[in-house]
C-alpha positions as CSV (number, residue, x, y, z in Angstrom):
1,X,14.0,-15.9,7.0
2,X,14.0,-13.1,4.0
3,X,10.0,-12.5,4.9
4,X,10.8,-11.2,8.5
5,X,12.9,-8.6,7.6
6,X,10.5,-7.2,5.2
7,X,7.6,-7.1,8.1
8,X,9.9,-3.8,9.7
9,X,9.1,-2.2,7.0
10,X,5.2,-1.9,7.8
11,X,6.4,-0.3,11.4
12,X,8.6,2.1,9.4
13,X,6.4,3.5,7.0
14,X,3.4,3.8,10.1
15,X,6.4,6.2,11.5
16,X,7.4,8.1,8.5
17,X,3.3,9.3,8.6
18,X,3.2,11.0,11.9
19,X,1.6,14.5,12.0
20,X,2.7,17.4,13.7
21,X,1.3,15.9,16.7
22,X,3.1,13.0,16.6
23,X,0.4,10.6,15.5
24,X,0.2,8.1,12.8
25,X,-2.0,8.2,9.7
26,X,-1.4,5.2,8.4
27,X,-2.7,2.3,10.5
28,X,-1.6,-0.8,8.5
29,X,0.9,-1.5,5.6
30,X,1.8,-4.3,3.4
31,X,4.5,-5.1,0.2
32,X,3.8,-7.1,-2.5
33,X,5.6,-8.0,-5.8
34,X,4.6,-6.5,-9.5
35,X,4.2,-11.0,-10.1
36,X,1.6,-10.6,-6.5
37,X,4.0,-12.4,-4.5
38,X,3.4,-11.2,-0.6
39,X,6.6,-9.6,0.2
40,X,5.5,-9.4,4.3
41,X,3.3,-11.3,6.3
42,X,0.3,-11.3,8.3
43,X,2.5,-11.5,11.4
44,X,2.7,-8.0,12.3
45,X,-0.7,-6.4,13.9
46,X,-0.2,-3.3,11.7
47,X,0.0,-5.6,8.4
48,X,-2.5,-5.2,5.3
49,X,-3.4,-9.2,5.4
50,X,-4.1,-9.2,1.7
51,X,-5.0,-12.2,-0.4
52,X,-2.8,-14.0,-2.9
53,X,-5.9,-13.0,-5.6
54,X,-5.4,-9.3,-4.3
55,X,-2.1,-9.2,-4.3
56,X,-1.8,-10.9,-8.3
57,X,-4.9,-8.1,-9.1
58,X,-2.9,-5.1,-7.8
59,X,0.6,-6.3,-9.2
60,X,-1.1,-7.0,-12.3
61,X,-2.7,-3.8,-12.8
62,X,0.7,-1.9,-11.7
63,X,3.0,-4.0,-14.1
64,X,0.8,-3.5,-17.1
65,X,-0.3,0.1,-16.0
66,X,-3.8,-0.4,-16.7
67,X,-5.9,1.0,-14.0
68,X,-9.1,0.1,-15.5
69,X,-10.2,-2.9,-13.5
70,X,-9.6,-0.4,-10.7
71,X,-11.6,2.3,-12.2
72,X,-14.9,-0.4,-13.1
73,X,-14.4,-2.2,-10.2
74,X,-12.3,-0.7,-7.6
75,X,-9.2,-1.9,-5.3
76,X,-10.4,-4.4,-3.1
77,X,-7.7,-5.2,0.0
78,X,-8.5,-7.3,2.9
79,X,-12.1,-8.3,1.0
80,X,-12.9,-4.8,1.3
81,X,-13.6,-2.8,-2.0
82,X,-12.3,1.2,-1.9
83,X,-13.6,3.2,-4.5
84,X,-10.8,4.7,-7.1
85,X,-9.9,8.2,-6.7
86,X,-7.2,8.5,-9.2
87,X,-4.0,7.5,-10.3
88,X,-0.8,9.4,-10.9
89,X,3.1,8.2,-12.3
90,X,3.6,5.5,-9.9
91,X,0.8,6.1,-7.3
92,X,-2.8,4.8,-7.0
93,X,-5.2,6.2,-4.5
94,X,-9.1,4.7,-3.3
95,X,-11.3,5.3,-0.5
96,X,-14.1,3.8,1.4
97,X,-16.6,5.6,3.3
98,X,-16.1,5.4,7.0
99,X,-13.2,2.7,7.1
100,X,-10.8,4.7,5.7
101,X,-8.1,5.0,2.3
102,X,-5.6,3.0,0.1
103,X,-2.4,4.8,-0.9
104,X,-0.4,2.3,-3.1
105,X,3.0,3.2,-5.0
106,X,4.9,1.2,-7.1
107,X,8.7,0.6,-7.4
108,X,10.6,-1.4,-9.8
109,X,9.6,-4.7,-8.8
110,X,7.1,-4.2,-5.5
111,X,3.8,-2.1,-4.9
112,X,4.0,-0.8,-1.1
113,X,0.5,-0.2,0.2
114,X,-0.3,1.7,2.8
115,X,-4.0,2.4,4.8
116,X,-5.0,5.8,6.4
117,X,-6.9,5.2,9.1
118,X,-10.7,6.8,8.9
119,X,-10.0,10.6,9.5
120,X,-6.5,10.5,9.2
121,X,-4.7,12.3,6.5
122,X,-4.1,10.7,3.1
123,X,-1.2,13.1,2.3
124,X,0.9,11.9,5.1
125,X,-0.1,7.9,4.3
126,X,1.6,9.4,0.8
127,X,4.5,10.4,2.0
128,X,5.4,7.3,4.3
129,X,4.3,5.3,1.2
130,X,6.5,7.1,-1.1
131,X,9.6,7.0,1.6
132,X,9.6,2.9,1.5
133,X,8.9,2.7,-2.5
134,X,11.7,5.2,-3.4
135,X,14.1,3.4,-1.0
136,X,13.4,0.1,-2.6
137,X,13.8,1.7,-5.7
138,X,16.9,2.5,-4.5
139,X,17.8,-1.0,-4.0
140,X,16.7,-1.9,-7.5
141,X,13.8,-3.6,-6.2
């Protein structure tokens, strides 16, 4: 099963965010496709569970680069809306008060999204983000 070997990738960019102290920002992870497919699963405890209708919004939005919908309305993940803090090359970021931040990067074909946890650091989340997307890129994908 394809699906199952892209669920280790939600436990390997959790790892690629620890802090000096060894903890990790991120919290939960997910990979979808620039055509919203789901790329992992629910399975994992630490996945994103996003809808199909999130997943084709974000995809779309990253395929066409037009952040607007984000910026009127912005990125809703798990039913929950973040507010749109900007957007850069290949990276979007949001925020929502108290439960925490969206950090999602695109690469050719996927969007890897990861969540800080509330009071973690965004910059790490980036950085384990950014680790998975560049690889896939990598790969083509």
């Amino acid at each position: 099963n394809s699906k199952m070997s892209w669920d280790s990738y939600i436990d390997n960019l959790i790892a690629h965010t620890k802090d000096g102290s060894g903890s990790a920002n991120a919290d939960k992870a997910c990979i979808i496709g620039l055509d919203g497919s789901k790329w992992t699963t629910d399975a994992p405890a630490t996945a994103i569970k996003i809808t199909a209708a999130e997943a084709a919004t974000i995809g779309k939005a990253f395929k066409s680069r037009d952040f607007s919908p984000f910026m009127s309305s912005g990125v809703t993940v798990e039913g929950i809306k973040y507010q749109f803090l900007r957007e850069e090359d290949k990276l979007v970021l949001a925020k929502k008060k108290d439960l925490g931040a969206l950090t999602l990067q695109t690469s050719k074909t996927g969007v890897v999204i990861g969540h800080t946890k509330e009071g973690g650091q965004q910059g790490n989340t980036n950085k384990g983000v950014a680790t998975i997307a560049e690889y896939l890129e990598s790969l083509n994908m």
